[in-house]
Each structure stands twice: as C-alpha cells, then as structure tokens.
C-alpha positions in Angstrom: 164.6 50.6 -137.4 166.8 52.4 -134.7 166.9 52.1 -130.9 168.9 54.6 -129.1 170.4 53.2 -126.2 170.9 49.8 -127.7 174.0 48.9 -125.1 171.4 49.6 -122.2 169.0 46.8 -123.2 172.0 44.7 -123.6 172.7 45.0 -120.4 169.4 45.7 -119.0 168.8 41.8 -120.1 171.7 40.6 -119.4 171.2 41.6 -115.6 167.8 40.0 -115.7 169.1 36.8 -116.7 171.0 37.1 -113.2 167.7 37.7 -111.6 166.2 34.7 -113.5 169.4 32.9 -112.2 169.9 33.5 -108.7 165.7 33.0 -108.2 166.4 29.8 -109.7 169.5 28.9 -107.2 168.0 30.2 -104.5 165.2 28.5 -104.1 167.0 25.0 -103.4 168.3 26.6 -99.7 164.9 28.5 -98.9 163.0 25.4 -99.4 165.7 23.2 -97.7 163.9 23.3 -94.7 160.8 21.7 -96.1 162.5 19.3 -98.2 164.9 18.1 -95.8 161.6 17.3 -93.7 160.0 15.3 -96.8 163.0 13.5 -97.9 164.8 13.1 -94.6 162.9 12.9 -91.6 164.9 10.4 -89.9 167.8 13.1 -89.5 168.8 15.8 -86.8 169.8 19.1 -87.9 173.5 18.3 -88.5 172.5 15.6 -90.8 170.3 17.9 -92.7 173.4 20.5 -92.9 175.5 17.3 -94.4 173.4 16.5 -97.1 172.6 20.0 -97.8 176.6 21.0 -97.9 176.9 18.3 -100.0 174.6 19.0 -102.6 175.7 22.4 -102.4 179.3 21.4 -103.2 178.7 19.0 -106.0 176.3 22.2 -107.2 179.5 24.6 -107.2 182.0 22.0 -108.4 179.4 21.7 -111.5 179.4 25.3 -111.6 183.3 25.7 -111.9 183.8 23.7 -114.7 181.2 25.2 -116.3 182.7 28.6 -116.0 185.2 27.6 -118.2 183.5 25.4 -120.4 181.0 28.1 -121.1 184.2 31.0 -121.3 185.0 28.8 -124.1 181.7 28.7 -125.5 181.0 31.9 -125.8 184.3 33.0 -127.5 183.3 30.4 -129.9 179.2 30.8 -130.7 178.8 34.5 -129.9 177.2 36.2 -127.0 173.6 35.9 -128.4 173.7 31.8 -128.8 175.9 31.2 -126.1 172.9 33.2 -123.6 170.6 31.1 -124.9 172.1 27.6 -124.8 172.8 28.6 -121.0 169.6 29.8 -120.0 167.6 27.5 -121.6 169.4 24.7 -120.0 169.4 25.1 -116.8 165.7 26.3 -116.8 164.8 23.1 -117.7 167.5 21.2 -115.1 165.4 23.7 -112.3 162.1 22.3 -113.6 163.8 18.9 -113.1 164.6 19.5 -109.3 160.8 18.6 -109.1 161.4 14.9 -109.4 164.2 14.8 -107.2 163.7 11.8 -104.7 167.1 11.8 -102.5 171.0 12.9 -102.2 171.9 11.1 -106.0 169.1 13.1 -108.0 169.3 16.3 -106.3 173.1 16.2 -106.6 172.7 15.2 -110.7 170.1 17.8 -111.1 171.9 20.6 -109.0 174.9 19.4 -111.3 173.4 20.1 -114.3 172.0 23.6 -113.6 175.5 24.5 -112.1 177.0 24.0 -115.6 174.4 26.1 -117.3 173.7 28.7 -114.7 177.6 29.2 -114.9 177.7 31.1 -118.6 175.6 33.6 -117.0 179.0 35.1 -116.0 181.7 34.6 -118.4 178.7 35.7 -120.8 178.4 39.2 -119.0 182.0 39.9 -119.6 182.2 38.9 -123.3 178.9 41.1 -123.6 180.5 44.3 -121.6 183.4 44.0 -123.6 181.7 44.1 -127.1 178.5 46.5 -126.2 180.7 49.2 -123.3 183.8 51.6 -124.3 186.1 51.3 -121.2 185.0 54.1 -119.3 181.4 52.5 -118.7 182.3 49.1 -118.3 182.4 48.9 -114.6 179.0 50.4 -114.6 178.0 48.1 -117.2 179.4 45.2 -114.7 177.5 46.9 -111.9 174.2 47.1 -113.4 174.8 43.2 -114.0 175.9 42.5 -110.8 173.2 44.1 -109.1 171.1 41.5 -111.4 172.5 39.1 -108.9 171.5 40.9 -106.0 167.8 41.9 -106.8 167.3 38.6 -107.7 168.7 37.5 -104.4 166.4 40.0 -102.8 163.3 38.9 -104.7 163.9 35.3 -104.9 163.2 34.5 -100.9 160.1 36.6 -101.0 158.9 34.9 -104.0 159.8 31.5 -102.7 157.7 32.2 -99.5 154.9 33.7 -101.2 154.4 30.9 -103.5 155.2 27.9 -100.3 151.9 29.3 -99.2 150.1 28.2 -102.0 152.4 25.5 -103.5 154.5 22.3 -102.3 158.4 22.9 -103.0 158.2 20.7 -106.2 155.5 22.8 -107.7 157.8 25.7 -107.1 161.1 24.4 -108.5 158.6 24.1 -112.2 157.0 27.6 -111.8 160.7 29.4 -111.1 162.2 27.3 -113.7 159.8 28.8 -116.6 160.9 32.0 -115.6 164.3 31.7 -117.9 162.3 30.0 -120.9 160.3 33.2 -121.1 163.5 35.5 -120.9 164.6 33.8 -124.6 161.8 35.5 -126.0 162.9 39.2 -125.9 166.4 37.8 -125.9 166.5 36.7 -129.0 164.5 39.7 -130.2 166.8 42.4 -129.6 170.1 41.2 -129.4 170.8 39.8 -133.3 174.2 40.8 -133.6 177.4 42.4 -131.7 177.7 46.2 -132.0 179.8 46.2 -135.3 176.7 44.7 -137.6 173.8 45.2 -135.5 170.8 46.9 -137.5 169.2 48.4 -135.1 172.4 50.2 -133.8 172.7 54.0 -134.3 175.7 55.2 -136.3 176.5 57.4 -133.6 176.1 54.7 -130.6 178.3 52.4 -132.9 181.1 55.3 -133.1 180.6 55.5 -129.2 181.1 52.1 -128.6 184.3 51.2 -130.7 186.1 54.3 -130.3 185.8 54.1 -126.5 187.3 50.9 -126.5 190.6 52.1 -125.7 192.1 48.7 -124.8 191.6 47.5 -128.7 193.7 50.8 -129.5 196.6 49.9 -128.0 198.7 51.7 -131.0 196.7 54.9 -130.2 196.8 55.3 -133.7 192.9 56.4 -133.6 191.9 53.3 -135.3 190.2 50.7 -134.4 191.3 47.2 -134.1 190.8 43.7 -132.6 193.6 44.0 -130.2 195.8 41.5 -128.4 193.8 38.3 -128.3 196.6 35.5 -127.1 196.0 31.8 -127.6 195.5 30.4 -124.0 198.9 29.2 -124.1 200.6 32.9 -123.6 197.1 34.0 -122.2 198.0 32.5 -118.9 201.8 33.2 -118.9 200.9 36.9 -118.4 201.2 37.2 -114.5 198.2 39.8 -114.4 195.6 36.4 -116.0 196.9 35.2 -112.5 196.2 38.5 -110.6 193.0 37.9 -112.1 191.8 34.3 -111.4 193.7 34.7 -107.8 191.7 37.3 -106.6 188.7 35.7 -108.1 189.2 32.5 -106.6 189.8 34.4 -103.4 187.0 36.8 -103.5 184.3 35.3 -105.1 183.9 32.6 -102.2 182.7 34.9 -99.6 179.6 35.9 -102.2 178.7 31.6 -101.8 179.7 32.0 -98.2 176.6 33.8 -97.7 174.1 32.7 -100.5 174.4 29.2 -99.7 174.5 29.4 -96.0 172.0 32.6 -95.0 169.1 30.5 -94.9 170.8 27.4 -93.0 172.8 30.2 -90.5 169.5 32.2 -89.7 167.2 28.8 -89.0 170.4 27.2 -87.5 171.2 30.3 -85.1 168.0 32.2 -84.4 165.7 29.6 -84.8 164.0 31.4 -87.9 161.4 29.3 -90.4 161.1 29.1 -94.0 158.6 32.3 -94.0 160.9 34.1 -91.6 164.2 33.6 -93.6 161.7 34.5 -96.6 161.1 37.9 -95.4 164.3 38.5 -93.9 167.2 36.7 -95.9 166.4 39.2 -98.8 167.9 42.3 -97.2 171.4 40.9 -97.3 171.2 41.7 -101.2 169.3 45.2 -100.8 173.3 46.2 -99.8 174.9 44.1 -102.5 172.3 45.5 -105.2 173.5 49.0 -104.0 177.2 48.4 -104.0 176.9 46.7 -107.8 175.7 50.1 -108.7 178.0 52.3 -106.4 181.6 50.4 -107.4 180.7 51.2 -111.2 179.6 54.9 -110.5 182.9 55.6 -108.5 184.8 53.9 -111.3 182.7 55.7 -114.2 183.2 58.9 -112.1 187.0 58.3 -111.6 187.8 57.4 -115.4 185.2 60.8 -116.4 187.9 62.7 -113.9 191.1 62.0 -115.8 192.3 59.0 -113.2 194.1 55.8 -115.3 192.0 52.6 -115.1 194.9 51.4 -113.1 194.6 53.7 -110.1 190.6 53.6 -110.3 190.2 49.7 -110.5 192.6 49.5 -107.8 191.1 52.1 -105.2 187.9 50.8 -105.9 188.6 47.5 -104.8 190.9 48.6 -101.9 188.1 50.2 -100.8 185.3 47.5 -101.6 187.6 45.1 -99.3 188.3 47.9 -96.5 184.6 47.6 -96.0 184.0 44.1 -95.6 187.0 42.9 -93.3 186.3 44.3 -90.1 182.2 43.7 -90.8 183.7 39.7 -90.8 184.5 40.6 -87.3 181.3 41.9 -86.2 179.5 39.1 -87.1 181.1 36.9 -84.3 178.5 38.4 -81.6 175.9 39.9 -84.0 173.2 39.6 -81.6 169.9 39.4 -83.6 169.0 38.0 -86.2 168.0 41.8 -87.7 171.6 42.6 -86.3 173.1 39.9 -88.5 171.6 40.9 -91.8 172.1 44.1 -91.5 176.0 44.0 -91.1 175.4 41.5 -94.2 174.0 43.8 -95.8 177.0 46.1 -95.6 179.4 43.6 -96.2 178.2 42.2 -99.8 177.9 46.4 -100.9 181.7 46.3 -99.7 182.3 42.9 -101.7 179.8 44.4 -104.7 181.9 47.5 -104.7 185.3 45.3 -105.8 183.8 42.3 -107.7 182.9 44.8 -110.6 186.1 45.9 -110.8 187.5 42.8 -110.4 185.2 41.3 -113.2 186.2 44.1 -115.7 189.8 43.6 -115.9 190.0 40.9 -118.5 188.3 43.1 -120.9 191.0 46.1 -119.5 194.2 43.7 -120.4 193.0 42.2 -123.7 190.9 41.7 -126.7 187.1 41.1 -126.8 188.0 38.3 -128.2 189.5 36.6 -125.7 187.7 38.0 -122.5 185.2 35.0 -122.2 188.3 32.5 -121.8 190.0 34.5 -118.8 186.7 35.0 -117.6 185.9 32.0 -117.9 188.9 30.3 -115.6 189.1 33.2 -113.3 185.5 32.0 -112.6 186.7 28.4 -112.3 189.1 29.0 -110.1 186.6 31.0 -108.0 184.0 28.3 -108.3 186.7 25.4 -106.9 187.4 28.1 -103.6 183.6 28.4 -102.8 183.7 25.0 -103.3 186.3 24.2 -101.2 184.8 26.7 -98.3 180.9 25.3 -99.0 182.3 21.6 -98.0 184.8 23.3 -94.8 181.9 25.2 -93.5 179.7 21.5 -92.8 182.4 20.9 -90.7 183.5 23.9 -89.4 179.9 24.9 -88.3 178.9 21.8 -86.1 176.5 23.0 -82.7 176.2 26.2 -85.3 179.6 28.0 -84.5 180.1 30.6 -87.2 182.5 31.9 -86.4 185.5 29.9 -88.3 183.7 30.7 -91.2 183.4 34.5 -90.8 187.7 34.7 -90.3 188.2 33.0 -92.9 186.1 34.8 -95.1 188.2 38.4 -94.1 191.1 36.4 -95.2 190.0 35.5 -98.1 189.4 39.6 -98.7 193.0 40.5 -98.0 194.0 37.7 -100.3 192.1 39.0 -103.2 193.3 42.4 -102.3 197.2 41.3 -102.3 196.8 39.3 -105.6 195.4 42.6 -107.6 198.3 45.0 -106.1 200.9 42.7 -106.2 200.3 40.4 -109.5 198.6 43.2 -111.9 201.4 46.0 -111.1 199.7 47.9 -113.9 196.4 47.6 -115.1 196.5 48.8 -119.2 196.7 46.9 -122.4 198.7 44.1 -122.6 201.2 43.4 -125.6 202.6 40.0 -127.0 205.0 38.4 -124.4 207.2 37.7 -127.5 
C-alpha cells in the first residue's frame, strides 16, 4: 500500500494535536469565571486574578521544562512514540482537572499537563524536519501553527456550548478524551520516518531527502545526516542563541493573550463566560490566517530564487512590523469588538514570524538534533511567558492593561534584534572545530 501525499497527513495530524491541545488549555481560563465562583466565593476580582495568575504560572513553568525535557525525548524515542507519550499524558492530567478542589490540585494538575502538552512543539519541529525538504518547511510550520489557532478559535465556542449543558468538571473529562481518540489514527499512519516508511512513494521519498538541502551541506548531491553537534558545541554556536533569544522574547506575547483574553474581556468590558465564548475566538481567526500566510510568503520566496537567509529574515521583520504599533492601539481600544479585532491582527503579525522563527533549527543543523534546540528555545520562551504571566497580576490591578501591552511591543523588537543581529546568516552550520 501507497499514499501519495504522505508528508501532508503528517502534518495534517500533527496540527490537530495542536487543536486537541490548545482546546484542552483553554478551557481552564474560559471556565475560570465559574470555577473561581465554586471554589472561591469569598474573593473579589483581584483575588480571583491572583489565584488564576498563579496557576497559570506554575502551568507555564511546568510547560518550560517540559520543552526541553520532551526536545530530548523525541531525539531519543522517535517522533511517532514521543507524540504519543505526550498526548496521551496530558489527556489524562485534563481529565484530572475534574477533581481539582483548590490552588494546590489545580496547580499539580495544570503542572502535569504543562509537561506533556509541551512536546506538542519540540515534536512539530523534529517532524518538519524529517517529513519537509527546506523549501516547504515554513509552510509545514504554518499549517501546524495554525493548529494552534483553530483550536484557539474552536475551543471557547466549544467550552460555551457544552457550559450549557455541563458543570466545568464534566467538561474538563469530555475535552480531555479528545487526545485519547487522536492516538488512534496516529499510530495508524505514521509507523516510521520518511527513509523506511512503507506506505511512502519512491518518488515522495526522493522529494523529501533531496530537498533537504541543509543535510547536503557538501553539495555533493548526496544525501547525508548532516551536522548533528552534541549539546556541548550545539549551544556555543551564537545563532542556537539567536534562536532561543528571540524565542524567549517572542513567544510570550502568544501567552500574553491566551492566558489573559478571557480575564481582560470580563475584567474590562464586563463580558461573561458565554460572551467571552463567542467572542474570544476571533483573536485566533487572525492568527490561523497568518500561520498560513508566513509559510506561503516563505514557500513563495524560496520557489523565487531568494536564500533562506533573506526570506526567514523579511518574513519575520515583517511579522513584527505588524504587531508593534497594534500594541499601541490597544491602550484606548474602545469596545470590546474594537479590542479583538486589533488582536486579531496582531497574532496574524506574531503567526507571520513564529513559523519562521520555529524553522530555523532545522535550517542550521541536522534532523537529528532539531528536537534538542527546539526543545530549549521553547524553554527559554516558556520561563519569559512565565515571567510576564506572574508581572501581569501585578501590573494589571483596577484592570490597567496597558503596562502589559508596552511591554509586549518590546518584547517584538527584542526578538527582531536577536534574529538580525545573532544569526548573521541563516544556512548550514559546520563543526566549530
């Protein structure tokens, strides 16, 4: 048996582990409201916020040392396995958020799914490195990305449709058999990397490896396994830094807004849990659009005869052009509609560069070695949303936004800087010695 098109399936389920995931994370914030009410009703609104922050933070924290925990994983287990040890986890630590009775157990059960939920990432790089020649990976990362943003989109809809019906605990066990029933296909179709997969067409395979022009580095027409670096000498190459700077710089201002859209729009325009439901979702209708559009530019740049150099660095000078002056519009947005929909253009801008951000690992180096840079570039991106989730409680008090929003354009230049200035050119990288 051969299926045509194998990479796309790869992918295709790959992304919809991101939609399994982010329904999953999601529904903790748009069911805050009626669980802070259950579990806290002693408390005003800024000691709601406190708890929630918290539990938020220990979630990220969780979720940063899983990044590279899980990096390390799947250089070590394969793609296939590592998917599944990941997902199947933290399904079952979302089923657990049922029995959560206060701060401690919510914050031990967030914990655990931000561990698992974080191989979702490092896992999509290792699997766009082995499955995409170079000139489709930023699509590849696109189509994954936007995973992350339909399910962003779908997730507060869901979670209000089924509060109708359900109490929040019942919906924490429903969402969390979502990512047990995404093993089955999983495991289906994806038995092996490209190189021995049998359902893999001859032709698709030849596609695949000879497009991967970073594991060619002789240009000798061969195919080879590349540079693959112990982590030693991976991180004294100044581009790993460019890398996991701009990471830890960028990727915040994604957590910025899926951890706080729910609290901002209750907090500042007085919204419900239904409202936020059908409203918080269109935020991610612009981020689902700009996944797709930052890896058609880059496909359509690389098709075009431009280096990978020049195209992942315009891409993501123009990704970050976009979001910093919509930081500054959101100081007097308004309405609420007003609010979401500069959002909404913001996360395409920050969608636009992540893709290309996230694909430079697999430009620099091996397959091989691609889930371990992936993995602490996600780390170190994990500890700054982190670090901002915790500020923000604070920064916030009375429901002042608008610390948050300046620091988030900051963090855009930032990322900006560290890929011009620390990854002078983005190509192959040889053996420091």
């Amino acid at each position: 048996m051969k299926l045509k098109g194998l990479r796309w399936w790869v992918v295709g389920l790959v992304a919809l582990a991101a939609v399994v995931n982010y329904i999953d994370r999601q529904a903790f914030g748009a069911l805050w409201p009626d669980i802070a009410k259950d579990l806290f009703p002693e408390m005003d609104e800024d000691g709601h916020k406190a708890i929630y922050g918290t539990i938020s933070t220990v979630f990220i924290l969780s979720y940063a040392g899983g990044q590279a925990l899980f990096g390390k994983i799947f250089d070590w287990i394969g793609t296939r396995m590592g998917f599944a040890l990941s997902i199947g986890v933290w399904s079952i630590a979302t089923m657990l958020h049922a029995f959560a009775q206060g701060l401690l157990s919510f914050s031990i059960f967030r914990s655990l799914l931000g561990i698992a939920e974080a191989g979702n990432w490092p896992g999509a790089a290792k699997a766009n490195a082995e499955w995409f020649p170079t000139k489709e990976r930023a699509l590849a990362q696109g189509i994954f990305n936007s995973g992350a943003a339909i399910g962003g989109i779908v997730a507060y809809p869901i979670i209000g449709l089924l509060s109708v019906y359900l109490d929040w605990k019942a919906i924490f066990i429903v969402v969390g058999i979502l990512g047990l029933l995404w093993l089955i296909p999983w495991l289906f179709i994806v038995k092996a990397n490209p190189k021995s997969h049998p359902w893999l067409t001859e032709t698709e395979k030849k596609y695949i490896l000879s497009g991967q022009k970073n594991q060619d580095a002789d240009k000798d027409g061969n195919y080879d396994e590349g540079y693959t670096p112990n982590t030693g000498e991976l991180l004294k190459h100044k581009e790993s830094w460019g890398v996991i700077i701009a990471s830890a710089a960028i990727d915040p201002i994604w957590w910025l807004f899926i951890v706080w859209i729910p609290i901002y729009l209750s907090e500042v325009f007085g919204l419900n849990v239904k409202e936020i439901a059908f409203s918080a979702w269109l935020p991610y209708v612009g981020a689902m659009i700009g996944a797709w559009a930052g890896g058609l530019i880059a496909q359509n740049r690389l098709t075009s005869g431009w280096s990978v150099d020049k195209t992942r660095k315009m891409t993501i000078t123009l990704g970050c052009f976009i979001m910093i002056p919509c930081f500054f519009l959101l100081k007097a947005p308004g309405t609420a509609i007003n609010a979401v929909i500069i959002m909404a253009v913001l996360l395409f801008g920050f969608q636009v560069a992540i893709g290309n951000i996230q694909t430079i690992p697999s430009d620099l180096f091996s397959g091989k070695i691609v889930g371990t840079l992936s993995g602490f570039a996600g780390m170190a991106a994990k500890l700054g949303a982190a670090g901002l989730t915790i500020l923000v409680t604070f920064i916030t008090t009375g429901g002042n936004y608008t610390p948050a929003f300046l620091i988030g354009g900051l963090l855009a230049l930032i990322a900006l800087l560290a890929i011009w200035f620390l990854c002078p050119k983005i190509e192959p990288l040889k053996s420091i010695n």
